[in-house]
N, C-alpha and C positions, 0 to 999 in steps of 0.2 A: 118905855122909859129906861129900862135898863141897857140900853144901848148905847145911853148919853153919857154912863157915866166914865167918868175921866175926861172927858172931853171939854173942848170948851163951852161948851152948852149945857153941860153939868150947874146945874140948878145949886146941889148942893156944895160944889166942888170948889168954892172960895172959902171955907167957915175953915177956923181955924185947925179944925181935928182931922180934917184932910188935906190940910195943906202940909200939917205935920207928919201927915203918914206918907204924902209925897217926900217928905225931907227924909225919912228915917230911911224909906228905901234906898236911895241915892246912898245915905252915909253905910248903908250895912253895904253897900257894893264897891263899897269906897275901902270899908273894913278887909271883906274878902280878899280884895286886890292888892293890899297893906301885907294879911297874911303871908298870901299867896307867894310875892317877891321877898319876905323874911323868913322863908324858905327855903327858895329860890339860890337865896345869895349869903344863905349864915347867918342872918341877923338872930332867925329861931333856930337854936338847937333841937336836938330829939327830945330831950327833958325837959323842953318849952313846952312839945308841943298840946301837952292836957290841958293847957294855959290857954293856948291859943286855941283850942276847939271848944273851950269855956267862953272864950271871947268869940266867938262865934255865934254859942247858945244865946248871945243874950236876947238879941229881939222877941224871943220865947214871951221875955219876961212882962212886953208892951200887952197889957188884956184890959178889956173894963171897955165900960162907954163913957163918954163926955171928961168930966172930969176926976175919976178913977182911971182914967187913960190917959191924959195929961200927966197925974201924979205920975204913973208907971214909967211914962217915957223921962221927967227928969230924972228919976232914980236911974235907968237904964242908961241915960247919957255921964251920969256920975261914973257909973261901975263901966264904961266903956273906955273913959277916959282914966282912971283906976288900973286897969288890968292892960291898957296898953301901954303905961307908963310903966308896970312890970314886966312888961315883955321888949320895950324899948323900941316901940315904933309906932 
């Protein structure tokens, strides 16, 4: 069975806690590549950058099961959107 999972055949792979944990991937690699280019092109200074490797840490912060993990991920999309709005990207 553990072959299935992610897949379309994934039994459990519609229920909302893994459709989130599909989204949060995507948006953390959506983050890095954000980084990545305000870097890249000046947007992040060097005395940004503790900022930006904090805005990094944060899917750290996604733990718990069911609904302790739901909580965590809105807290975690606040302070995402928070600390990239300090860093201006």
């Amino acid at each position: 069975m553990k072959r299935l999972r992610g897949t379309k055949l994934d039994p459990f792979g519609r229920n909302e806690i893994r459709r989130t944990e599909r989204e949060l991937i995507v948006e953390y690699r959506e983050i890095v590549e954000l980084i990545l280019a305000g870097l890249a092109n000046g947007r992040i200074r060097v005395e940004q950058l503790p900022a930006a490797i904090a805005l990094a840490d944060l899917p750290d912060m996604v733990r718990g099961y069911e609904s302790i993990k739901m909580a965590n991920v809105t807290r975690y999309r606040e302070e995402v959107a928070r600390q990239r709005a300090a860093l201006g990207i």
